[in-house]
N, C-alpha and C positions, 0 to 999 in steps of 0.2 A: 500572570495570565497572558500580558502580552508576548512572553515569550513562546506562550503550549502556541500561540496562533500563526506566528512568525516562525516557526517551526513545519506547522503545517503548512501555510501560502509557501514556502521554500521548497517543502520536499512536491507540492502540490503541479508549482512552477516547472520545478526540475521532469519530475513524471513526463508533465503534459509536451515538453518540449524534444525529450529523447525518445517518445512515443509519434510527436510529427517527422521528428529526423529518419526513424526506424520505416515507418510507410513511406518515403518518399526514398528511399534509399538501399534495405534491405529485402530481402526476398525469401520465401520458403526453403531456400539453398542454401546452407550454413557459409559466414563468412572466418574467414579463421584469422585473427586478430594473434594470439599467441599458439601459434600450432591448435592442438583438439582440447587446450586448458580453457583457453577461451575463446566462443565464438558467437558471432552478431545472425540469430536466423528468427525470419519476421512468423509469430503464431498471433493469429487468432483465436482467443481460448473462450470461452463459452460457459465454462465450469469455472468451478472455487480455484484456488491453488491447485497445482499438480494436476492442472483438466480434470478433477474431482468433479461427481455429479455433474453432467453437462448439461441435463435435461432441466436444471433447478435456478437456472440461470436469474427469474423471477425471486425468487426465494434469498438468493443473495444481496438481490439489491433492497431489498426490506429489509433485512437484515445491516447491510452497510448504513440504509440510510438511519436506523435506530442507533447505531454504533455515533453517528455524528451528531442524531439527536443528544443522547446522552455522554457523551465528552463534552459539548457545547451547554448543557442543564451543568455539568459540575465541576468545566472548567474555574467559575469565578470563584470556586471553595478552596482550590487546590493549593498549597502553602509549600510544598516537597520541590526544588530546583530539578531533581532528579523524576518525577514524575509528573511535571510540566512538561520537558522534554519529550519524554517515552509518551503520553497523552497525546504530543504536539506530531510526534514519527508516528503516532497511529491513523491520526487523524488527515493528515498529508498525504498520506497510505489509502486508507479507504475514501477520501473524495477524487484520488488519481483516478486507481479502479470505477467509482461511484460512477465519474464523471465520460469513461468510456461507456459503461452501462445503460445510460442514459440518452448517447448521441450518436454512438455507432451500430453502423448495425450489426443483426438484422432489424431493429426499431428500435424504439424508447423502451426503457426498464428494462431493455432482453437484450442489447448490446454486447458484444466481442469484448475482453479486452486485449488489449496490445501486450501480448509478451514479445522480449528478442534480445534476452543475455542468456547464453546457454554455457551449463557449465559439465563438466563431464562427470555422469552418472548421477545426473540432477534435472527435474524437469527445467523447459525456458520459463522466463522470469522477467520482470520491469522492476524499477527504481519503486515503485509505489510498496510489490511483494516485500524488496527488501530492507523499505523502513517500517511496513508492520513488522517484518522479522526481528528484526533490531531493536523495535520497541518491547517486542515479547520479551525479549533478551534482558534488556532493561528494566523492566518489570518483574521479571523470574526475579531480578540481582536484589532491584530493592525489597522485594519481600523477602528472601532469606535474609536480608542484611536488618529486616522488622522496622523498615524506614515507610513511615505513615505519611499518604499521602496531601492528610489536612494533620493540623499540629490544633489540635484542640488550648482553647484557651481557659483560662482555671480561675 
């Protein structure tokens, strides 16, 4: 368990620091870091992923905060190294995002969050998008591979 947590305080940390570096540094004007592969441009997003639903912005953060509800109800069951992890990248994930929701504005609960990695022919993105990505990923692997994430005991 201590690892799903230290997982999340990591990617949590990391989020919340390259999202202060991005406002005090970037701007609406794409910065080209490797040519148009990859570039640093400051969004304010309002919506889910992809600027999906902007008007629901509400709606998401009830949602996130359920999401941390229940990772933190079954994190102490989880027995799987490989689904401690992906739990721990989800949940690092959604209190990044949770935590702009919350404190930027336009107010509380209705908050922006901080995208500003843009990749070509891909919406912008933060560190938080892409360790819930990664943990989806993670997740997809271990249930093909039928790797349970409590190991019942008999």
């Amino acid at each position: 368990m201590r690892r799903l947590f230290a997982t999340a305080w990591t990617i949590w940390l990391l989020d919340f620091a390259t999202k202060a570096w991005a406002l005090s540094s970037l701007s609406s004007q794409p910065r080209q870091i490797i040519g148009s592969v990859l570039q640093f441009t400051l969004v304010k997003n309002s919506g889910a992923a992809f600027s999906f639903a902007t008007g629901f912005t509400i709606i998401f953060t009830f949602i996130a905060l359920a999401v941390v509800v229940g990772v933190t109800y079954f994190a102490p069951r989880i027995t799987s190294r490989g689904w401690l992890i992906s739990l721990g990248l989800l949940l690092g994930g959604v209190l990044g995002n949770l935590t702009d929701r919350i404190f930027r504005t336009p107010g509380f609960l209705s908050g922006n969050v901080i995208d500003w990695i843009q990749l070509p022919y891909w919406p912008v993105f933060n560190i938080a998008d892409s360790a819930i990505s990664i943990a989806a990923l993670i997740a997809f692997i271990l249930s093909l591979r039928n790797v349970p994430p409590i190991t019942r005991v008999r």
